[in-house]
C-alpha positions in Angstrom: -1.5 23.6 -6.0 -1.3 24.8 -2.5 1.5 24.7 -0.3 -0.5 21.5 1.8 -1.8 19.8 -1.0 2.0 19.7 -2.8 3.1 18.0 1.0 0.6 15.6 1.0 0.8 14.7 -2.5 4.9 14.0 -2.6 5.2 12.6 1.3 6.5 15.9 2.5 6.6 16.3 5.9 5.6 20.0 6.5 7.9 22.1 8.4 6.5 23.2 11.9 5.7 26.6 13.0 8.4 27.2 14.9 10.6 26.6 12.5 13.5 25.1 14.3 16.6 23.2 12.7 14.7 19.9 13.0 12.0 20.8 10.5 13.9 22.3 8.5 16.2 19.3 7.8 12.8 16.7 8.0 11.3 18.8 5.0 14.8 18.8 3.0 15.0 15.4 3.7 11.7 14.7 2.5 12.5 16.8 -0.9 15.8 14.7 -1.0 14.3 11.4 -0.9 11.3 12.7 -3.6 13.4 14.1 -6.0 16.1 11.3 -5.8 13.7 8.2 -5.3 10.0 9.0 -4.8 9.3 9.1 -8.6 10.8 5.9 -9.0 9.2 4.3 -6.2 5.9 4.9 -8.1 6.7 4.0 -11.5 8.0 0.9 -10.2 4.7 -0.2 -7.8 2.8 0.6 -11.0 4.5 -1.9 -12.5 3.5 -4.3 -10.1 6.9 -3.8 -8.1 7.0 -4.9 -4.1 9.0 -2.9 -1.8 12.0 -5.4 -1.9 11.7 -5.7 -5.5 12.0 -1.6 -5.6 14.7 -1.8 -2.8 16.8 -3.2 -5.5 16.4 -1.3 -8.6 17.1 1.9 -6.7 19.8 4.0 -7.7 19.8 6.0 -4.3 19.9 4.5 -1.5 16.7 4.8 0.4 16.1 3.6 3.8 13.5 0.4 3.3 11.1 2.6 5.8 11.0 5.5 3.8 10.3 3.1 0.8 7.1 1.7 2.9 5.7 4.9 3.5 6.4 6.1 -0.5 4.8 2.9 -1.2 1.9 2.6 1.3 0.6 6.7 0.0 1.1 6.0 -3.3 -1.1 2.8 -3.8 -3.7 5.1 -1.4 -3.3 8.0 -3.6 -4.7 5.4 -6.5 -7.6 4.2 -4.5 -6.1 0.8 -4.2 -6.0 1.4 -0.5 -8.4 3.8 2.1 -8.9 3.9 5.8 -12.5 4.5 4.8 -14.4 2.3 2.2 -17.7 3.2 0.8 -20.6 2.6 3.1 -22.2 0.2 0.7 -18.7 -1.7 -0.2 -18.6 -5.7 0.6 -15.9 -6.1 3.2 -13.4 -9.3 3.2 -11.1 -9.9 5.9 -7.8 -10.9 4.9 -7.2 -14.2 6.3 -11.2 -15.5 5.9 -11.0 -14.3 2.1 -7.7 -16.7 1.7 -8.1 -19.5 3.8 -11.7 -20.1 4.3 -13.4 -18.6 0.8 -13.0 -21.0 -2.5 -11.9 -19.5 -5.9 -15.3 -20.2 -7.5 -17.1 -18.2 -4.4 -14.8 -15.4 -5.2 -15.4 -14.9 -8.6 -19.1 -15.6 -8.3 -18.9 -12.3 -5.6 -16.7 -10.6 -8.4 -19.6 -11.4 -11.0 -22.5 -10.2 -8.8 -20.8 -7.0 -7.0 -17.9 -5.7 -9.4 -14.2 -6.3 -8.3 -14.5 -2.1 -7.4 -16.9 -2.7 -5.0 -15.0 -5.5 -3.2 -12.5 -4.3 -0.3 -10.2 -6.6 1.4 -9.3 -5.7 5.1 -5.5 -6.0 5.3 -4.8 -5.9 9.3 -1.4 -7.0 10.9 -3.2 -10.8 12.3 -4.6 -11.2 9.3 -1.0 -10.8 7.1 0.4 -13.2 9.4 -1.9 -15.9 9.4 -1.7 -16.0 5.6 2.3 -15.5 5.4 3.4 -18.9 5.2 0.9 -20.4 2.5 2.0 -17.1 0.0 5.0 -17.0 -2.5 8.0 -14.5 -1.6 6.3 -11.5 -4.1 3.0 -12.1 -2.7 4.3 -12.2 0.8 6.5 -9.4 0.5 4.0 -7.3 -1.3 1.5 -7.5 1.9 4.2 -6.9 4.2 5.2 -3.6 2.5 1.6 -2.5 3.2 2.0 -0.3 6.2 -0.9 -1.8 8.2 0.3 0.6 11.4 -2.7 2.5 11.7 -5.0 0.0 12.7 -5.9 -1.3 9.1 -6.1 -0.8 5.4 -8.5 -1.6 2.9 -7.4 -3.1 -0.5 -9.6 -2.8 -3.4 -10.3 -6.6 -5.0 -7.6 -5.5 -7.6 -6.5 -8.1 -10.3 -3.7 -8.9 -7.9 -5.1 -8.9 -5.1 -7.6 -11.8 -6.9 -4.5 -13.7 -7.8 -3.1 -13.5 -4.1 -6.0 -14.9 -2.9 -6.7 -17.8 -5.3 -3.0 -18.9 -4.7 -3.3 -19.9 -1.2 
């Protein structure tokens, strides 16, 4: 594994070319929080986990930012999130799919199209408007999303199913 794909992989922020102080201490920073956290962070959002949830269980104490980001690349790492979606991929946006789209439409869309060919737009509006009809978990799991970048994409996941029929 090469030295970019080993950065990418564990959250590592590379250290610049110039080399100054500052990179140096990001990147051992970065290898602190992997080694003392990061596998943790995973195992625990594969177990269905949110970021407060994982906040807690921590031995070390990691910053709840640093958590997010851990979080955020690991579910994209899975495929459970992309900037990108496949061309031919249905598109739901967040609050539409939960406030305006019945559970038997849903599932009929899951039967027809596969739940892997189903993406959910998760954008900052949308997470808001659907905030107050969620429970804490489901609330806190799309608010540990980091939605910063304009907009994720959440494959219709079994979760993501039960999220939306709840509201």
């Amino acid at each position: 594994m090469g030295k970019e794909n080993y950065y990418e992989k564990y959250g590592i922020t590379p250290p610049s070319d110039t080399g100054n102080k500052d990179s140096f201490s990001a990147a051992l920073s970065d290898f602190t929080h992997d080694v003392a956290s990061g596998d943790a962070i995973r195992h625990l959002a594969d177990h269905g986990y949110t970021v407060s949830q994982i906040a807690k269980r921590l031995d070390y104490p990691t910053p709840r930012e640093r958590i997010i980001k851990t979080f955020t690349r690991y579910l994209t790492d899975k495929g459970i999130l992309t900037s990108h979606p496949p061309e031919d991929a249905i598109i739901l946006e967040l609050d539409k799919a939960a406030l305006e789209l019945p559970s038997e439409k849903l599932e009929q869309l899951i039967r027809l199209h596969g739940s892997e060919n189903i993406y959910v737009r998760l954008t900052t509006p949308a997470t808001k408007k659907v905030t107050g009809y969620l429970n804490t978990d489901d609330e806190d799991y799309l608010a540990s999303i980091n939605t910063a970048q304009g907009g994720l994409f959440h494959i219709l996941n079994e979760r993501l199913v039960k999220l939306l029929s709840s509201i």
